[in-house]
C-alpha positions in Angstrom: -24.7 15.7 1.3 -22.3 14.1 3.3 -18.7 12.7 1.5 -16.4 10.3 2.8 -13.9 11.1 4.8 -10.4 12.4 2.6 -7.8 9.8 4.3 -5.3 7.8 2.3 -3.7 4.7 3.6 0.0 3.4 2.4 0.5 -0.4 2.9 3.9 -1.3 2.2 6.0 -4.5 2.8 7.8 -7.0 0.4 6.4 -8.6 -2.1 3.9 -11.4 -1.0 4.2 -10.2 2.2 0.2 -10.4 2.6 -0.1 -6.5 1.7 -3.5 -7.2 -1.0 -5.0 -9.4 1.8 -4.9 -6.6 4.0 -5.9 -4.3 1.8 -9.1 -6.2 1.3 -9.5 -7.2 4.8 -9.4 -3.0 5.1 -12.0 -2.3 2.4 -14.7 -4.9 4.3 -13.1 -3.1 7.4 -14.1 0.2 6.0 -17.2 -0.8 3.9 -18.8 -2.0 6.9 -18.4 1.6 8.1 -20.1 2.8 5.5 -17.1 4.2 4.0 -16.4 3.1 -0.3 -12.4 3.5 -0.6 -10.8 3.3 -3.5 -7.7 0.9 -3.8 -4.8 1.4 -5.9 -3.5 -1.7 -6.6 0.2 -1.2 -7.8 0.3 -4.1 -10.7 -3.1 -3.1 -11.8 -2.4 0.5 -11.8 1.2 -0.4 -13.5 -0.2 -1.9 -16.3 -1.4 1.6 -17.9 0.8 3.8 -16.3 4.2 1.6 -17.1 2.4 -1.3 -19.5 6.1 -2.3 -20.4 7.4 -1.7 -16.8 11.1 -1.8 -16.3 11.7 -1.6 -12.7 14.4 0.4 -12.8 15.1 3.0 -9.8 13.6 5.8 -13.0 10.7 3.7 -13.7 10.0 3.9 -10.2 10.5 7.1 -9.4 8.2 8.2 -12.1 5.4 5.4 -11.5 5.0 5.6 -7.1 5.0 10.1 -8.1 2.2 9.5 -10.1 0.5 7.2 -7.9 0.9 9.5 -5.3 -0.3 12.0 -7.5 -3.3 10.0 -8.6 -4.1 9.5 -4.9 -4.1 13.5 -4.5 -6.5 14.2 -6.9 -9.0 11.3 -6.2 -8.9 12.3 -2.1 -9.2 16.2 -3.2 -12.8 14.8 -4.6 -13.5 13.2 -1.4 -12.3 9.7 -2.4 -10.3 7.8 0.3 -7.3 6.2 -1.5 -5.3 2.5 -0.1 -2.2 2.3 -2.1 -1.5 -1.3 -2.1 1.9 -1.1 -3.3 5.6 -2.2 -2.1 7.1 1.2 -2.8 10.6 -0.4 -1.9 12.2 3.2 -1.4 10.7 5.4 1.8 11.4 8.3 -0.5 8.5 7.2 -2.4 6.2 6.5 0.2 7.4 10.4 1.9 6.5 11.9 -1.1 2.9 10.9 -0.6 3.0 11.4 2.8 4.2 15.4 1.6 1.1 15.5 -1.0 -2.0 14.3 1.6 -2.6 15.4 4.8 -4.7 12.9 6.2 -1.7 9.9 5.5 -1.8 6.7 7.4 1.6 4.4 6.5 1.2 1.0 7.4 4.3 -1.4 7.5 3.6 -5.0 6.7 6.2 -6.7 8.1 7.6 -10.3 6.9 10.6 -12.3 6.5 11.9 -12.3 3.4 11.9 -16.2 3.6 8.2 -16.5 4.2 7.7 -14.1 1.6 9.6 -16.0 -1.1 7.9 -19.3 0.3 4.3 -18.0 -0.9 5.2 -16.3 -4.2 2.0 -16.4 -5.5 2.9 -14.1 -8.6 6.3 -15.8 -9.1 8.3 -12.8 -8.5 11.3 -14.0 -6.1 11.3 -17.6 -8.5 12.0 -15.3 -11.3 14.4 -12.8 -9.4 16.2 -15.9 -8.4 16.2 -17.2 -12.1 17.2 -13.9 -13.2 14.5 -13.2 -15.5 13.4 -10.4 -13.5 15.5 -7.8 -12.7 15.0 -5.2 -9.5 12.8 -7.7 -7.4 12.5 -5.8 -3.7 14.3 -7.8 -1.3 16.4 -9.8 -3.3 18.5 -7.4 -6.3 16.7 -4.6 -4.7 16.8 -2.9 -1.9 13.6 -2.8 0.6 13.5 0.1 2.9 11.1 -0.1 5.6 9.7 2.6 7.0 11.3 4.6 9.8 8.0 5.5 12.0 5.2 3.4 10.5 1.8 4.3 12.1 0.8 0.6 12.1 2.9 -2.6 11.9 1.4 -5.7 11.2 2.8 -9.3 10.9 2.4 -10.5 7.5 3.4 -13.5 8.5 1.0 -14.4 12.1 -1.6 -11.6 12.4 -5.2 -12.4 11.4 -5.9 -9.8 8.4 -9.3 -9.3 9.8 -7.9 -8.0 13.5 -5.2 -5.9 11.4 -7.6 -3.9 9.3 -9.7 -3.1 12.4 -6.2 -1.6 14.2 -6.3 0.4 10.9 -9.6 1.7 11.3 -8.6 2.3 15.1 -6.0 4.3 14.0 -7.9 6.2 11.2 -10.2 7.0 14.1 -7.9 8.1 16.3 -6.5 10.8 14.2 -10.0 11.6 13.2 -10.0 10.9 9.5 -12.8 9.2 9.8 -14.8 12.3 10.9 -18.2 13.3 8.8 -18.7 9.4 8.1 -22.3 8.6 6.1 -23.9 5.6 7.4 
């Protein structure tokens, strides 16, 4: 029997900066290719890891290592993994790259004005209030990657054409290898 491929994919950018949409635009991407990933979701996956989050530079630290950690073990069982998450340090998102070998860092990229104009989960309206601390981008700092292996434009790009450069570039590097259809 055939498994799925063992990739993980990293899709980092602000907050709001259309990083879920991708990541579902990838999973139809990827579904249509007969390939079932799994998605880690960083506010879903926060709320039993870290149910009374802080989002503190600790907090962090400790929640994106066991992400990463959850990603490892899931793609050592032949699940592929997209971490939806802002991961607002690089640190965090090198420590994953360290952990799987078949890592694919994608960079949504958005100004920070477009990204506080959508706020769909309040999260810059609250930063700005001050009722939440940390928020990347505004008390926080957001570090983008260095060498992305895809950048997309949150802000113009059709979700739909960026998840198929995603799968272009899984293929590519041949993590899509052993596919089941």
């Amino acid at each position: 029997m055939k498994r799925d491929p063992e990739f993980a994919v990293w899709i980092t950018g602000l907050p709001a900066s259309g990083k879920s949409t991708l990541s579902r635009a990838l999973e139809q991407e990827l579904a249509a290719r007969g390939i079932d990933i799994c998605i880690l979701e960083s506010d879903a996956v926060r709320k039993f890891l870290t149910p009374e989050p802080r989002y503190d530079d600790a907090e962090r630290e400790a929640f994106y290592g066991a992400v990463a950690h959850i990603g490892r073990i899931l793609t050592g069982h032949g699940v592929p993994v997209l971490f939806d998450a802002t991961a607002n340090r690089r640190s965090y998102r090198d420590r994953a790259r360290a952990l799987l070998p078949k890592f694919l860092e994608v960079y949504v990229e958005c100004p920070l004005a477009v990204c506080v104009s959508r706020d769909p989960k309040g999260i810059y309206r609250r930063g700005i209030e001050g009722t939440a601390p940390g928020v990347p981008g505004l008390q926080a700092s957001y570090e983008p990657p260095e060498r992305p292996d895809v950048v997309v434009r949150g802000d113009r790009e059709d979700p739909g054409a960026a998840a198929r450069r995603i799968v272009e570039a899984l293929s590519a590097r041949g993590y899509l290898e052993g596919v089941r259809r």
